[in-house]
C-alpha positions in Angstrom: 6.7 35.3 48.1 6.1 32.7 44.9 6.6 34.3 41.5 3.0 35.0 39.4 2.2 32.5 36.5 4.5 29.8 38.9 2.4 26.7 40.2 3.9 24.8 43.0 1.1 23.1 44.2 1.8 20.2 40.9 2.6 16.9 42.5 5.3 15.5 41.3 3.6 11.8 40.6 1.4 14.0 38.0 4.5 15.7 36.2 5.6 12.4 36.3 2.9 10.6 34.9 2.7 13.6 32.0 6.3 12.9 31.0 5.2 9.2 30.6 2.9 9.7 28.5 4.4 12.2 25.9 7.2 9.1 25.9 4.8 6.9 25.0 3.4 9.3 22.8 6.3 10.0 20.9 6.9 5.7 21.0 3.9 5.2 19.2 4.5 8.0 16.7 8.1 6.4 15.6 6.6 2.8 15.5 3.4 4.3 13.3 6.1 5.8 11.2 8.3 2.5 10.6 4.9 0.8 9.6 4.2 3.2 6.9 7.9 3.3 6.0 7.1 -1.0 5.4 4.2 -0.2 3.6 5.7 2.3 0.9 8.7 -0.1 0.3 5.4 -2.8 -0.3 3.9 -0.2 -2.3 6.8 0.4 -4.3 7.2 -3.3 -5.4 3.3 -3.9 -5.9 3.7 -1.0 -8.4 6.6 -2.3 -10.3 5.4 -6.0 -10.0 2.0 -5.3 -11.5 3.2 -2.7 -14.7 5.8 -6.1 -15.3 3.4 -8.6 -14.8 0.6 -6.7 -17.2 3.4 -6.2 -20.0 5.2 -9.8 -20.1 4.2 -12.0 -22.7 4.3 -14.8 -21.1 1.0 -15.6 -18.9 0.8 -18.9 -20.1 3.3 -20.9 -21.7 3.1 -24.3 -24.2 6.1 -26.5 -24.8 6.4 -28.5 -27.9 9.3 -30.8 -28.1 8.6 -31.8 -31.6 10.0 -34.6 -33.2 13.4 -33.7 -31.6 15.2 -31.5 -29.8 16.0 -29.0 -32.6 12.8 -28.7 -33.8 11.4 -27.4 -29.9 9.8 -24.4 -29.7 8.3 -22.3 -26.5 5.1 -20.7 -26.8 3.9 -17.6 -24.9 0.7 -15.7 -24.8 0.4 -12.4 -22.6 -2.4 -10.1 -22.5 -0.6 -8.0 -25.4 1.1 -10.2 -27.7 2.3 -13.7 -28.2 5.9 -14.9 -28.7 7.4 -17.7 -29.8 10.8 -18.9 -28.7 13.3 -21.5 -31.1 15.6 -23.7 -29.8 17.8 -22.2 -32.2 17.9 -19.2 -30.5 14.9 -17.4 -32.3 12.3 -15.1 -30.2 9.8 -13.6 -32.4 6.9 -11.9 -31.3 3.5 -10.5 -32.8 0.7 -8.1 -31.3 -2.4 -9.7 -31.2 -5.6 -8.9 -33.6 -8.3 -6.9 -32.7 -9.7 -6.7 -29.1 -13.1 -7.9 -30.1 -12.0 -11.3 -31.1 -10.4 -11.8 -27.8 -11.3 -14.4 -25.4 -13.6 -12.4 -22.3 -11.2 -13.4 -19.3 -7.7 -11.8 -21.8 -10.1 -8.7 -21.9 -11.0 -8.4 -18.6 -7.5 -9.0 -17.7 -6.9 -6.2 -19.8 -8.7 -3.4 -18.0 -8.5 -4.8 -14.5 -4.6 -5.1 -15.0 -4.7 -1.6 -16.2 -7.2 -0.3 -13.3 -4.4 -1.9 -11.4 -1.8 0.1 -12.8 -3.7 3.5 -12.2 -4.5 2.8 -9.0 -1.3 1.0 -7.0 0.4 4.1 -8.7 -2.2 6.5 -7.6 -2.3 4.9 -4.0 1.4 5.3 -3.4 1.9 9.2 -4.1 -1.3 9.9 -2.1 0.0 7.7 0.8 3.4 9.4 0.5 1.8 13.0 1.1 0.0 11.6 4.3 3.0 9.6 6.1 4.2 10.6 9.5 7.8 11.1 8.3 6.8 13.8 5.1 6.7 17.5 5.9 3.9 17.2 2.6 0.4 17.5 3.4 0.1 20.3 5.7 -1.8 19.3 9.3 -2.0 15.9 11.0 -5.6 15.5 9.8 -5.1 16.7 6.5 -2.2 13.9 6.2 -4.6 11.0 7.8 -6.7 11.8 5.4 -4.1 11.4 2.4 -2.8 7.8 4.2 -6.6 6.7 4.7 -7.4 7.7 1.1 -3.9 6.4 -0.2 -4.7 2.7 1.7 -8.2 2.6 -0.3 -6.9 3.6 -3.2 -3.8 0.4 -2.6 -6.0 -2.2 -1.8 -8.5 -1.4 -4.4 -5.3 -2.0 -7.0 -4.5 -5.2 -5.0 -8.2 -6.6 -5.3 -7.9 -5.3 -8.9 -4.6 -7.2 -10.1 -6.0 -10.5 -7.6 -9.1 -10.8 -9.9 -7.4 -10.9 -13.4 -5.2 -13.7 -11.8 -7.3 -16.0 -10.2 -10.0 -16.0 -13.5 -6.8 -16.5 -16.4 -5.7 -19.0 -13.9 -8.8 -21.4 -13.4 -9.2 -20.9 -17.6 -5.8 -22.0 -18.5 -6.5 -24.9 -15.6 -9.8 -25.8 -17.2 -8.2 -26.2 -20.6 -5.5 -28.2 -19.5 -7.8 -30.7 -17.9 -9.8 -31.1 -20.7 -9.5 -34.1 -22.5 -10.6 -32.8 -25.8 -8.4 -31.0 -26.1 -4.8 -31.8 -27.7 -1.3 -31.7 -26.1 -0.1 -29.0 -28.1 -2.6 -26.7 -27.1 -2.7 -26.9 -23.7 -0.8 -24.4 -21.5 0.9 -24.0 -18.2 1.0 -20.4 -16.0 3.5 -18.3 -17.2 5.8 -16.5 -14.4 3.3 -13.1 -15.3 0.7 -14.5 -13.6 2.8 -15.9 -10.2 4.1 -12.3 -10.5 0.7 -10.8 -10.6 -0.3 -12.9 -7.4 2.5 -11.7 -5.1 2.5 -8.3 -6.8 -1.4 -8.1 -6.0 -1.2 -9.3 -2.3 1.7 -6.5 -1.5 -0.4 -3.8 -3.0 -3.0 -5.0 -0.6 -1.1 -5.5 2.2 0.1 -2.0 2.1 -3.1 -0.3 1.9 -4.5 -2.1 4.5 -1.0 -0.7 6.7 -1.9 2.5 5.8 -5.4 2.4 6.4 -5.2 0.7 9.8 -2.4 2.9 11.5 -5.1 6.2 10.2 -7.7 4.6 12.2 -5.3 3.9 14.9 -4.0 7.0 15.1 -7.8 8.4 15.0 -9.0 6.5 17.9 -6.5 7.3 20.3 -6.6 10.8 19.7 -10.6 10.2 20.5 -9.8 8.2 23.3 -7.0 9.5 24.9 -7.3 13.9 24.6 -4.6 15.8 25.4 -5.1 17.3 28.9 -5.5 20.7 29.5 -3.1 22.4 31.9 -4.4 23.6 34.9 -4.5 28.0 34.6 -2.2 28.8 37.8 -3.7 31.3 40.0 -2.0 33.4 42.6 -3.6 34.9 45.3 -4.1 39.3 45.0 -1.5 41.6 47.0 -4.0 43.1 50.0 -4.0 47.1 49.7 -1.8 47.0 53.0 0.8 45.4 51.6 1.0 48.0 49.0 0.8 50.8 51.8 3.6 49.2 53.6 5.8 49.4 50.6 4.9 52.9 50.2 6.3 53.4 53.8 9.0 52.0 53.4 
């Protein structure tokens, strides 16, 4: 007689095709992981890249050679403060005046550079909480939520630092194509601003890691739902059989 709670009647091409797809399962997990793993070591960087790139001094740079080569001097201007650099050896530096007499692209460079700040950092704890490989956030949904929220918050910081960087570019551009004006104002961009670019697109490239293994990972749990296993049932003892027993 089979045991109760027992189901033989399971074919074995079903077991079979069960164990399949909890491999694949389990696949898909480790390869969402390794993707968010890339994206927080992106993150990371963006994060770093874009604090450096906001605090060097040297978004646009000026070379005078002077009259000779003792006499050279290297200019810098950041959104902060503006150096100047001596062939001697010499590197002095001076905060600039007040905000209001700023040029409009150094100020919006300003507060988009800083937005940029806030939210890269912001973006990359909230990600953290919500990867696969993190016992932080509590349930799955609770920590697709955190990565989706994390990868909006990433990209908005990359879009953030991209702007700044594209509009001091096309100014310092402009001015250097300008024919009124003289050779010893004109400027180059400064390795800030090639540091904001990469800085920018690895912020964004991250978020949008984060955000499209959530959705991902959303749609094939709509998709695909887990199966239900089938309630075994046995069959009752008949009342003879019980009287039998007695009898015997």
């Amino acid at each position: 007689m089979p045991r109760k709670g027992c189901n033989f009647d399971q074919e074995p091409s079903e077991l079979s095709t069960r164990i399949f797809e909890a491999d694949e399962a389990d696949r898909n997990v480790m390869a969402s992981a390794g993707l968010q793993l890339l994206a927080l070591v992106l993150a990371l960087c963006g994060v770093f890249g874009v604090l450096a790139a906001t605090l060097l001094p040297n978004w646009k740079v000026n070379v005078d050679a002077g009259s000779n080569i003792i006499t050279a001097i290297v200019q810098l201007q950041g959104l902060w403060m503006d150096c100047t650099w001596y062939s001697t050896g010499m590197f002095s530096c001076a905060l600039k005046p007040s905000i209001l007499s700023l040029p409009a692209h150094v100020q919006a460079a300003r507060a988009t550079m800083v937005l940029a700040c806030v939210l890269s950092a912001l973006g990359t704890c909230t990600a953290t909480v919500g990867m696969e490989c993190t016992r932080l956030g509590g349930d799955t949904k609770t920590k697709s939520h955190a990565s989706f929220a994390g990868g909006l918050c990433l990209v908005s910081a990359g879009v953030s630092g991209f702007i700044p960087m594209v509009w001091y570019t096309k100014e310092i551009i402009a001015n250097f194509l300008d024919l009124t004006v003289p050779e010893s104002n004109k400027h180059e961009p400064g390795g800030a601003v090639y540091i904001g670019f990469i800085s920018a697109m690895l912020l964004f490239t991250s978020g949008m890691i984060f955000c499209t293994s959530c959705i991902k990972k959303n749609a094939e749990a709509w998709l695909h739902p887990p199966k239900q296993q089938p309630i075994p049932t046995t069959k009752p003892e008949s009342n003879s059989a019980y009287t039998l027993k007695d009898y015997v």
